[in-house]
N, C-alpha and C positions, 0 to 999 in steps of 0.2 A: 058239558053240562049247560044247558040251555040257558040263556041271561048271564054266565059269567064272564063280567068283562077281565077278570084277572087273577092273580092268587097271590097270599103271600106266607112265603116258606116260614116257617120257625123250626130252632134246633135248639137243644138244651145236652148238656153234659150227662153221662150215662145211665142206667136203665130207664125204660120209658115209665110212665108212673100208668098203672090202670085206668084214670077216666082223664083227658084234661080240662082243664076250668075253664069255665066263659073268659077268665082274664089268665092268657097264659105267662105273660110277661111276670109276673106275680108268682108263679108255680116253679120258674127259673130256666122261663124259653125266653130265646131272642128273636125277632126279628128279621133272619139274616138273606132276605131279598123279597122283593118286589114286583112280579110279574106283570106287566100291564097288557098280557095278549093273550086271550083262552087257548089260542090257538099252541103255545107254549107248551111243550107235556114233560120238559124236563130241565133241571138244574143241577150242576153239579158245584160243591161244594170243595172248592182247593184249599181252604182254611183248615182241615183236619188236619189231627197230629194222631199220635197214636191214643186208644182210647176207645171207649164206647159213645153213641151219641145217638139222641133220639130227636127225631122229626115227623112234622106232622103240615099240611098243608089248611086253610082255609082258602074258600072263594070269596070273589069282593064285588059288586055291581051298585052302581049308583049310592054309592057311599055305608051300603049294608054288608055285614060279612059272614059266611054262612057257618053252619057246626062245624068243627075243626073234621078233619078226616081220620081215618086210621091211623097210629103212629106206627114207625120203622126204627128198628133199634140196629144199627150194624154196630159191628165193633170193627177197627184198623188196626191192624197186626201189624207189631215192628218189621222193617225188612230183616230178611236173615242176614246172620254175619258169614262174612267169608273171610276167609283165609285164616282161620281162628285155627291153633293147634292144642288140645288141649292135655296137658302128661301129667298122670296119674300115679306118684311115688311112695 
């Protein structure tokens, strides 16, 4: 995107909400990085536990920050259990 010097991720705990507000922090998003390179096109997030979580990006240039982007809602499936035997009497 042309003029952006950087972006900064927000995530919020599960389903994504339909529009989000000019003030996300408020609506029950964080903050959770701070890209300072456009040329950046990815982050990944090792803080997840299992759960649903939605994310959503803004760009940042010369101290303005643009409409948030599309939101992404993944959900993180527990690992499967192993060696579980399960008897049925």
């Amino acid at each position: 995107e042309a003029g952006v010097i950087g972006f900064i991720v927000y995530k919020a705990t599960g389903t994504c909400p339909a529009t989000v507000s000019s003030n996300p922090v408020s609506s029950g998003f964080t903050a959770v990085s701070t890209i300072t390179s456009a040329s950046t096109t990815s982050y990944t997030d090792s803080s997840v536990t299992y759960g649903t979580y939605c994310y959503f990006v803004v760009g940042t240039a010369g101290g303005l920050v643009s409409i948030p982007s599309n939101t992404v809602n993944p959900s993180v499936l527990p690992f499967p259990v192993s060696g579980l035997t399960v008897t049925v009497k």
